[in-house]
N, C-alpha and C positions, 0 to 999 in steps of 0.2 A: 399495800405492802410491797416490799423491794422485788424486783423480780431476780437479782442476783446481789448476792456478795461477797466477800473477798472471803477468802478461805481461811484466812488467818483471822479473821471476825468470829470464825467456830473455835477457835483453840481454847481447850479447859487444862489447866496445870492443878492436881490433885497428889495431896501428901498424905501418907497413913504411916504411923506407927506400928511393928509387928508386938503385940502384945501375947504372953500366954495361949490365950484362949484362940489365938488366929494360927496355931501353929500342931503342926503334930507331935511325937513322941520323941522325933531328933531334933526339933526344934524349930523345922523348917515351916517356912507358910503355907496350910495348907493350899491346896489349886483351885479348891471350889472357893474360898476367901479372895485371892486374885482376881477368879473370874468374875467373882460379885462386884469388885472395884472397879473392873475393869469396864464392867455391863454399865454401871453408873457412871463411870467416867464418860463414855462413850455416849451415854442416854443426852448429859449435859450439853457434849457438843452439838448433841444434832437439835437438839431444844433448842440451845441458844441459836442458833444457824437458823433454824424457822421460825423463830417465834410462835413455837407450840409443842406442845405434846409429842414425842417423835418414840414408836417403839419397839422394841429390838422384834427383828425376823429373823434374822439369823447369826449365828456364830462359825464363821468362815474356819478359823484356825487361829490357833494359840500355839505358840512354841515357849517349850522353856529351856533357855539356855545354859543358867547358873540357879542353883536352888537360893531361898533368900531369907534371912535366921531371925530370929527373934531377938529380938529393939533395933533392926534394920528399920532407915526410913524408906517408905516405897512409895516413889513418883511416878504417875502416870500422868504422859502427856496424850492429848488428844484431839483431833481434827476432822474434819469432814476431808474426804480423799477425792470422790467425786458425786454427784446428784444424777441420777434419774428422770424417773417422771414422781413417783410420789413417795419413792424407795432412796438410800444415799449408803456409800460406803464410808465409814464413819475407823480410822487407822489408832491405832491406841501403840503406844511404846511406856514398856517397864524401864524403873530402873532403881536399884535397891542401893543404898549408899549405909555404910557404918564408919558412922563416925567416929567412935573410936577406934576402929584401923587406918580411917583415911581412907577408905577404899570405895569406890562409885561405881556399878555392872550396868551394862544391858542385860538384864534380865529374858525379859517376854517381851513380842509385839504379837497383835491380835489383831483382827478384820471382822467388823461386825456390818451388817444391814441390817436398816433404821425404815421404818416407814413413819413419815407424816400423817399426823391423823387430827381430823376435827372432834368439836367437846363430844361431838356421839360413837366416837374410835372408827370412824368410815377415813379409809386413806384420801388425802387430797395433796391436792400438783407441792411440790418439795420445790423449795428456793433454788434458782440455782450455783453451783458453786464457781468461782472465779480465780483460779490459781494464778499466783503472781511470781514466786520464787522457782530456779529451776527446780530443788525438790517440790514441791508443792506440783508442777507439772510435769514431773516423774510420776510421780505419785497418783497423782490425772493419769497417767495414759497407762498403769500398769493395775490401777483399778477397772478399766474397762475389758483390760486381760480376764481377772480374777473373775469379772460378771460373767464372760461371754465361759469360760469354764464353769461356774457353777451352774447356767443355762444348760450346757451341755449333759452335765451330769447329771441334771433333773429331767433329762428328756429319755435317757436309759435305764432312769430307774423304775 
């Protein structure tokens, strides 16, 4: 198996229609419905990126910028941001477009951690990732920020 590959190898581009049943009483989508696209979306990348089973450990932070209406399309893109040893930061951006205004948001970006794991869910060694683009190595080096904070934060609680 590869021992590294290119970052842009993990990107999953994911469409959903806002329907009824995905929205609250004003219309909007609700956040637990985002989050579940988002957790999927993100699952995709790191799967495709190791060629296995990759599954969430944690959920870093979600921001929501513009709320997003019912029959909005919502695209999530998503990538691996950087690898570990069997853990990976896996970068998810919203973006809500209605077409009949014409009009395209940033909605939400989220930061999940993914662990690798074999068919018995024991973690093992995560691909590693190879950024090529300057974002793609922005991206790289302010994921290693966001680890060494949540390390931190887990050592005072």
């Amino acid at each position: 198996m590869a021992k590294q590959k290119k970052v842009s190898d993990s990107q999953v581009t994911m469409t959903e229609l806002v329907l009824p049943n995905h929205t609250n009483q004003l219309g909007n989508l609700l956040g637990g419905q985002l989050m579940h696209w988002i957790d999927i979306c993100a699952a995709l990348s790191a799967a495709k990126h190791n060629n296995r089973i990759c599954v969430t450990a944690a959920v870093d932070k979600i921001d929501f910028h513009h709320p997003i209406k019912l029959g909005d399309a919502v695209t999530l893109l998503s990538s691996v941001n950087r690898v570990y040893s069997t853990s990976m930061e896996v970068g998810v951006k919203v973006f809500a477009e209605s077409f009949k205004k014409g009009i395209k948001k940033h909605t939400n970006s989220a930061y999940l951690t993914f662990v690798s794991v074999d068919d018995n869910g024991k973690p093992v060694k995560a691909i590693e990732a190879k950024p090529e683009t300057n974002e793609q190595k922005r991206r790289y080096k302010e994921a290693l920020k966001r680890r060494e904070s949540r390390l931190k934060k887990r050592q005072t609680e």
